[in-house]
N, C-alpha and C positions, 0 to 999 in steps of 0.2 A: 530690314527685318528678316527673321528663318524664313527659309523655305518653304512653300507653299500655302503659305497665308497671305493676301494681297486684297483682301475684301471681307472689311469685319463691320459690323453693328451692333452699337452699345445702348441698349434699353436702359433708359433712367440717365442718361448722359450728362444731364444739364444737372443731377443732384450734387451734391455734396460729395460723395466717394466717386461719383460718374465722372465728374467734371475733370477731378486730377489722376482718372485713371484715360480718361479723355488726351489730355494736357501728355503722361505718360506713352499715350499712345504716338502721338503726333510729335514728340523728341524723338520716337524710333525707326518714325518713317513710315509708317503702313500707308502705305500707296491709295487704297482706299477706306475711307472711316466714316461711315454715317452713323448719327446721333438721333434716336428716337426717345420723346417725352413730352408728359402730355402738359409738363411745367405746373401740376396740383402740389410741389414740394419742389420744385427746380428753379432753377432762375440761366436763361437765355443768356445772362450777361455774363455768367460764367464761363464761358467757350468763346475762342477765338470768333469774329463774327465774318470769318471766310469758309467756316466749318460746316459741311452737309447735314443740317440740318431738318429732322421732322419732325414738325408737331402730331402727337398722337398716343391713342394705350395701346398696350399691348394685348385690351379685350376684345379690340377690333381686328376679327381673323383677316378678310379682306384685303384689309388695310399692311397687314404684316406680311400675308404670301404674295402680294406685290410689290413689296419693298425688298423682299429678299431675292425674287426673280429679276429686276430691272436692275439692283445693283451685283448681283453674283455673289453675293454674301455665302462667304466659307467656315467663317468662324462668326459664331455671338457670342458677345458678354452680356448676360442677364443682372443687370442691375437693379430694374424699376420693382418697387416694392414699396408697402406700406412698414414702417417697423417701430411703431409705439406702442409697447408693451400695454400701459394702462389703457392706453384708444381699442389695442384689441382684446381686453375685456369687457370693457362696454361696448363694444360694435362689433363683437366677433364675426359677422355675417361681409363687413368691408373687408375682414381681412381674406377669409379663403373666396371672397369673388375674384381678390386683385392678385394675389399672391399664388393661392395655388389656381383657377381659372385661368390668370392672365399665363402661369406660364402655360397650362396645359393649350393654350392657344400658340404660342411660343412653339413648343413642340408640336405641332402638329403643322406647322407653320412649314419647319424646318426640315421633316420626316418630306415631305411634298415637294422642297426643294434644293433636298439632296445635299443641306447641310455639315459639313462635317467634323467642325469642334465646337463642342459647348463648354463658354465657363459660365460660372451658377455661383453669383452670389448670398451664403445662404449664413447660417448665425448660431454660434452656441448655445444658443435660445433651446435649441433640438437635443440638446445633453438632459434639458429637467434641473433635478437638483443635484446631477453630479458635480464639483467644487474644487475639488485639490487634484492637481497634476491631470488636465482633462484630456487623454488621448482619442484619437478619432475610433477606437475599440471599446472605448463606453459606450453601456446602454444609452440610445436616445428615449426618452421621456417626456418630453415636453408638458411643462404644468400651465402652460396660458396659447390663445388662440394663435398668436405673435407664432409661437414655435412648432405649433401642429400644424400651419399654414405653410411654414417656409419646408418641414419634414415631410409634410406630400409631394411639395414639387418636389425634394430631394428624388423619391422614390421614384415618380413619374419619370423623371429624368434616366434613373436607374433603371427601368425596366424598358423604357422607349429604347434605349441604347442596347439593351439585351436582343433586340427585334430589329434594329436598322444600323447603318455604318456609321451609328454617329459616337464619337468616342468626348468625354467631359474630364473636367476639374470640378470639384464641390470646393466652394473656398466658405471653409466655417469663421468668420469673424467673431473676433473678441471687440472689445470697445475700443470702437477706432475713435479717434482723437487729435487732435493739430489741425495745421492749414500749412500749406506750401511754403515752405519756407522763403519766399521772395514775395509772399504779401498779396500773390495774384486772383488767388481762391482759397475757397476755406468755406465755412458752416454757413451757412446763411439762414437756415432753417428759423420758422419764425417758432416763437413758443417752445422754442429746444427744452427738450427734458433732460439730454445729455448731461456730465458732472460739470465738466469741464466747459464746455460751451456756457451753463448754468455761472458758472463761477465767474469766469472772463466778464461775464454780461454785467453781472454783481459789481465784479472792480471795474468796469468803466460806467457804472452807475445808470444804467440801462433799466435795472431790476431793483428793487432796494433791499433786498436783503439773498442769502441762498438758504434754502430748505435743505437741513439735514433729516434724511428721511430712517429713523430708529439710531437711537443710541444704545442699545442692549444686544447687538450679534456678538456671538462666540468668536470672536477676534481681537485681537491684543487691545483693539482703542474702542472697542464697540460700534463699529463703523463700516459697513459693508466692503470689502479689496476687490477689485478689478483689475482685468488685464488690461493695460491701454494700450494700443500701436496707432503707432503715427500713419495719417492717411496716405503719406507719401510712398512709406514701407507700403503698404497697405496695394496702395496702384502698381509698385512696380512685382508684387503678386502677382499679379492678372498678366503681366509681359512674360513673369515667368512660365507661368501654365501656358500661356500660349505657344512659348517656344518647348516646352514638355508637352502639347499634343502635337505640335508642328513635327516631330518627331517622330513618331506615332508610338510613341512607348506605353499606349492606353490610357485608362482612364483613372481618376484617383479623388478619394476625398481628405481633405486638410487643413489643418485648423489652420487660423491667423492671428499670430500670436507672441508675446514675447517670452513666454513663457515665467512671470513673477507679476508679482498682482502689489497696487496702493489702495490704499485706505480712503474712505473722503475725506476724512480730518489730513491724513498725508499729504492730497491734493489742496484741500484750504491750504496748508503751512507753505505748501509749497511756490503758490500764489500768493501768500504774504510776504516770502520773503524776496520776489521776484517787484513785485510792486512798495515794500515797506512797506505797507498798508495795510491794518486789522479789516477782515472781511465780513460783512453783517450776517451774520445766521441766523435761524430761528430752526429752532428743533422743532419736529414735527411726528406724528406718528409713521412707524414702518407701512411700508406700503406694501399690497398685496402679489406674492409672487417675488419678490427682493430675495436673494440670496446669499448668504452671510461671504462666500470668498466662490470668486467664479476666476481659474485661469489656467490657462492653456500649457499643455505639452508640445511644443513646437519641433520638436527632430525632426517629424518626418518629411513637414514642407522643405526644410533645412536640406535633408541627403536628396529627396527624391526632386525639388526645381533647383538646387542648389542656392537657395534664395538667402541672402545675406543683410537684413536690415541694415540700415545705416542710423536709426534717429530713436536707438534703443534706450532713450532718457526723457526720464516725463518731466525735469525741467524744463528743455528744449520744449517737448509737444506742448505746456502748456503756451510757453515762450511764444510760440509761431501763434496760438490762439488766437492769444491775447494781442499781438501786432495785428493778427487780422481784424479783429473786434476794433482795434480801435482807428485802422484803418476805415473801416466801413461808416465809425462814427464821425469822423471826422468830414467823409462824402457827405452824409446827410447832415449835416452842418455845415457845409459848402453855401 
């Protein structure tokens, strides 16, 4: 691994994006890597089972400034978060206890033990209803609790760093999507509202039908576009930032992204023709907060980590999905 990084902890480790940036981490070598999660969205079995692992939140200060003092921890990746949009409009009070609480515990964790990279999992949730071409120089706006949640830690992050030596990555995700493509990890989430996950589950008949949620957006098919990047792009993100603050070239926020956005009808076609199979839908009313085209301007992650996706095709991404999906069905049918 770069220079000066040899003792990192990754909050939310055992999740879905945690686990293969986890996985990412330990192909690179990092000498030291503990995994903190309290496993209310994670699963254990996604991480090798030699991995340092802690059960725990991140709302237990205690518990966090003694895991960063005994292991020497120089770099965090803040993963652990809540992030379902419709859950945090009915429960908006879960979301900023865990999301912006948990990290203000997080930093203050870190301020105390002299911490010195953060990266910061955080979500174009924080754009609002900006849409086409989104660069990290759009207004943030956030229209649901999901995205005012994850733009206060942003901030706190922002301003802690203005006051202490600690220098970050804001890594703004677009809709991350796929599973590793060797079948080893992948979504596991239960009740996934993701499209993609939603769909995979559909054609290996887990769900019986999938919810298209509004047929009438201002889009070619009337169907909401998304940016999707593959989770695997997605982790070797987080290697990047890490070797751009291992550097000390500062700090930066930057979307995650591939910069072109599908349709959900794109994503259906796409998965029929991967499986031959007509996929069951049932149209349903739009949902609250849905935005007609959300996708990302990705240059600047591009020059400034030099970061160069490899799995820039949403065939593949759903491809690796759907192997996982039906991977997993297959164990629980064992």
């Amino acid at each position: 691994m770069s220079k000066n990084v040899n003792s990192v902890l990754v909050t939310g480790g055992a999740g879905y994006i945690g686990s293969h940036v986890v996985s990412a981490l330990l192909d690179a070598q990092v000498t030291n890597l503990v995994v903190l999660d309290n496993l209310s969205t994670g699963f254990k079995e996604s991480l090798t089972k030699d991995i340092n692992f802690v059960l725990g939140d991140i709302q237990d200060f205690c518990l966090l400034s003694k895991l960063l003092a005994k292991e020497r921890i120089d770099t965090v990746i803040h993963l652990a978060a809540k992030t379902v949009i419709p859950e945090s409009i009915t429960f908006p009070q879960r979301y900023y206890q865990n999301n912006t609480f948990g990290t203000l515990n997080l930093l203050q964790a870190c301020v105390e033990n002299k911490v010195k990279n953060f990266i910061y999992s955080s979500t174009a949730a924080v754009y609002g209803k900006a849409e086409h071409n989104i660069a990290e120089t759009c207004s943030t706006k956030p229209i649901n609790p999901y995205g005012h949640s994850k733009l206060m830690a942003e901030q706190m992050l922002i301003d802690t760093a203005k006051s202490y030596p600690l220098n970050y990555v804001i890594l703004r995700y677009f809709n991350v999507a796929g599973a590793d493509p060797s079948t080893k990890m992948g979504q596991r989430t239960l009740n996934a509202t993701h499209l993609i996950k939603a769909a995979v589950q559909t054609a290996c008949k887990i769900v019986p039908y999938l919810a298209i949620f509004g047929t009438d957006y201002p889009t070619p098919d009337g169907t909401c576009i998304r940016d999707y990047i593959h989770v695997s792009d997605l982790a070797n993100a987080h290697l990047s930032a890490m070797q751009y603050l291992n550097e000390e070239k500062g700090s930066a926020i930057l979307n995650c992204g591939y910069g072109r956005g599908y349709s959900v009808k794109q994503v259906i076609k796409t998965l029929e023709k991967i499986t031959n199979e007509s996929l069951p839908v049932l149209i349903a009313p739009a949902r609250a907060g849905d935005l007609p085209q959300v996708v990302a301007q990705n240059t600047k992650i591009k020059s400034l980590l030099k970061w160069a996706p490899q799995f820039d095709d949403i065939e593949f991404i759903i491809r690796t999905a759907l192997a996982f999906e039906q991977k997993m069905l297959n164990i629980k049918h064992f």
